[in-house]
One Martini backbone bead per residue (centre of mass of N, CA, C, O) as a GRO file, in nm:
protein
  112
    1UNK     BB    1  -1.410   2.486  -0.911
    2UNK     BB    2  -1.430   2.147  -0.822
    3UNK     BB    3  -1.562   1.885  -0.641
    4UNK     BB    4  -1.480   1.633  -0.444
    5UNK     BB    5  -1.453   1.281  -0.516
    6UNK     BB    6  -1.339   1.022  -0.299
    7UNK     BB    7  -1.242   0.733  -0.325
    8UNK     BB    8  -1.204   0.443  -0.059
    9UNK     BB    9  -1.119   0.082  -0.082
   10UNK     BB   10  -1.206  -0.214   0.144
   11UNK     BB   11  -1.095  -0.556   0.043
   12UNK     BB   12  -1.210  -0.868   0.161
   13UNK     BB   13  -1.245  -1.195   0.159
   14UNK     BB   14  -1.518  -1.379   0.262
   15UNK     BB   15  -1.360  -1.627   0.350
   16UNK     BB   16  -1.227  -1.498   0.576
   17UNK     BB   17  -1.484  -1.454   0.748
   18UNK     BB   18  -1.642  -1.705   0.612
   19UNK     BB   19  -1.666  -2.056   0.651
   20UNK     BB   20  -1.686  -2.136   0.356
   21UNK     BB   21  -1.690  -2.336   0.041
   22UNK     BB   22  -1.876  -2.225  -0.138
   23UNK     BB   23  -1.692  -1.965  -0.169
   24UNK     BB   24  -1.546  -1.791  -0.376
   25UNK     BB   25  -1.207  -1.662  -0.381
   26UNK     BB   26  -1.292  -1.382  -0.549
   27UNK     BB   27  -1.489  -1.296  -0.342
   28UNK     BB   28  -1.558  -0.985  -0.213
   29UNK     BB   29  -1.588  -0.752   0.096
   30UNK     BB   30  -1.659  -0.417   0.061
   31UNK     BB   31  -1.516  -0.088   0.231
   32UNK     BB   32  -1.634   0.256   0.216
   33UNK     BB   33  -1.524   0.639   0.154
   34UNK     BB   34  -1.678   0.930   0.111
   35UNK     BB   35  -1.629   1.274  -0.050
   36UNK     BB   36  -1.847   1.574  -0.079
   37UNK     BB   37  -1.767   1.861  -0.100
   38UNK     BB   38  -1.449   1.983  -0.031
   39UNK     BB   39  -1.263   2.278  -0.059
   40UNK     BB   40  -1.173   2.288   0.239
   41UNK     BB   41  -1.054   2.113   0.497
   42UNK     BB   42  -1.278   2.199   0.712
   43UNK     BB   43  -1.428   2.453   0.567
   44UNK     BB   44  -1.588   2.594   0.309
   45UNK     BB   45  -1.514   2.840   0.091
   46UNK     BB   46  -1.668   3.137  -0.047
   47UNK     BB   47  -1.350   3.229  -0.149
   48UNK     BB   48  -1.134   3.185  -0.439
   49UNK     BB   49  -0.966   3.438  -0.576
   50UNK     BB   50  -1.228   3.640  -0.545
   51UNK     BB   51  -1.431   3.419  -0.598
   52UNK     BB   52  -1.708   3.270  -0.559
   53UNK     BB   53  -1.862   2.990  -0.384
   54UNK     BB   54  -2.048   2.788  -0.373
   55UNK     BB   55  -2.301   2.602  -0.233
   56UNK     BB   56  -2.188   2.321  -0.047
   57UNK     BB   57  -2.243   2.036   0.102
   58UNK     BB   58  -2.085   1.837   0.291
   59UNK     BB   59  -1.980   1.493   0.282
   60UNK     BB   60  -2.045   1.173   0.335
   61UNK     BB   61  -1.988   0.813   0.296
   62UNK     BB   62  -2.078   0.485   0.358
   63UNK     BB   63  -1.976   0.140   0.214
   64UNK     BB   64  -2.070  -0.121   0.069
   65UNK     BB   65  -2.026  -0.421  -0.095
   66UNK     BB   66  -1.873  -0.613  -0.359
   67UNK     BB   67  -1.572  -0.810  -0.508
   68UNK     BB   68  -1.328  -0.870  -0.709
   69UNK     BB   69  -1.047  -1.114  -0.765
   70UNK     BB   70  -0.871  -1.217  -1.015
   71UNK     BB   71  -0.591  -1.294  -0.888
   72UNK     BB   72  -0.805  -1.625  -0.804
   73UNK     BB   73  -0.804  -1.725  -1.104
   74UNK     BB   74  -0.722  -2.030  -1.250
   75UNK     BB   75  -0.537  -2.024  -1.515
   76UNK     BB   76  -0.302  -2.083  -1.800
   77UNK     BB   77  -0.282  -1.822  -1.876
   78UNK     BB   78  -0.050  -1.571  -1.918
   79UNK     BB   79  -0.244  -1.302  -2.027
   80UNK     BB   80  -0.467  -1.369  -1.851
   81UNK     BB   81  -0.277  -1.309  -1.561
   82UNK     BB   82  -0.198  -1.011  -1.644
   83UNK     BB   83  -0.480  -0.881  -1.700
   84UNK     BB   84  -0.577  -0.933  -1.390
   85UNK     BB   85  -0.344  -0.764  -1.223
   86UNK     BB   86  -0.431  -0.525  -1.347
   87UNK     BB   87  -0.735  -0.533  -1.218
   88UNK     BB   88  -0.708  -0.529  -0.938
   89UNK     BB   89  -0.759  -0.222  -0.893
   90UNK     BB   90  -1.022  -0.246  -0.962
   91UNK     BB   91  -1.359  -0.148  -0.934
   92UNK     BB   92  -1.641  -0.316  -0.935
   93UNK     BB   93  -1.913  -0.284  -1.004
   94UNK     BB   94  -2.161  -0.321  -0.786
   95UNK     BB   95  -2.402  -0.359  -0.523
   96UNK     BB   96  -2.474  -0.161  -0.271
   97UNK     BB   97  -2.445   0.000   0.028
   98UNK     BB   98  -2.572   0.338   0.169
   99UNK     BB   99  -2.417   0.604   0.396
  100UNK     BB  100  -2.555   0.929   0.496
  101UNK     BB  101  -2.494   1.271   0.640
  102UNK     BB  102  -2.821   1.371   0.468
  103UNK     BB  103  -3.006   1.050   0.413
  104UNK     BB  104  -2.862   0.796   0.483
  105UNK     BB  105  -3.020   0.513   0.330
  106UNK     BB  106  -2.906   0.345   0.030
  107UNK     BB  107  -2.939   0.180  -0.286
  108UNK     BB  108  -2.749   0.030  -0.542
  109UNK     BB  109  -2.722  -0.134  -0.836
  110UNK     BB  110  -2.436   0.032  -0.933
  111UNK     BB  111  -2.115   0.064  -0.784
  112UNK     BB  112  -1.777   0.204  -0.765
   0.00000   0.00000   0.00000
């Protein structure tokens, strides 16, 4: 069995949040949520199956990040405009600032 890292991002446009022209409308800021090492619902359990199971300290994470909205960007092709909608799911590497309840404030140079 192994542990869980699951994570969740919310990107709203930039341009939304602070009322600038001049910052590009595919710019997000995006608020993540990680949890990890979770084997059972509310505490981790020491056997499962009979078998024993590691000892992992369960964690939580808020993070913080820029994220791209590729299907913002104004092409005339219509495969790149479709190629751009399918990537729209992805978070793309970028830097971020993280919080965990382990060990406190990190930053990151690429996460995603």
């Amino acid at each position: 069995m192994t542990t869980m890292d699951i994570r969740n991002w919310l990107s709203l446009p930039i341009k939304s949040i602070i009322p600038i022209q001049k910052l590009p409308n595919w710019l997000c800021l995006s608020a993540g949520y990680s949890a990890n090492g979770m084997y059972g619902e509310f505490t981790n359990q020491s056997v499962y199956g009979g078998y024993p199971l590691p000892n992992v300290k369960r964690t939580r994470q808020l993070l913080l990040s820029l994220d791209l909205d590729l299907t913002q960007i104004e092409t005339k092709s219509k495969l790149v405009n479709t190629l751009f909608d399918q990537l729209f799911w992805i978070k793309f590497p970028m830097p971020a600032l993280e919080w965990n309840d382990l060990s406190g404030f990190h930053t990151h140079g690429l996460y995603w």
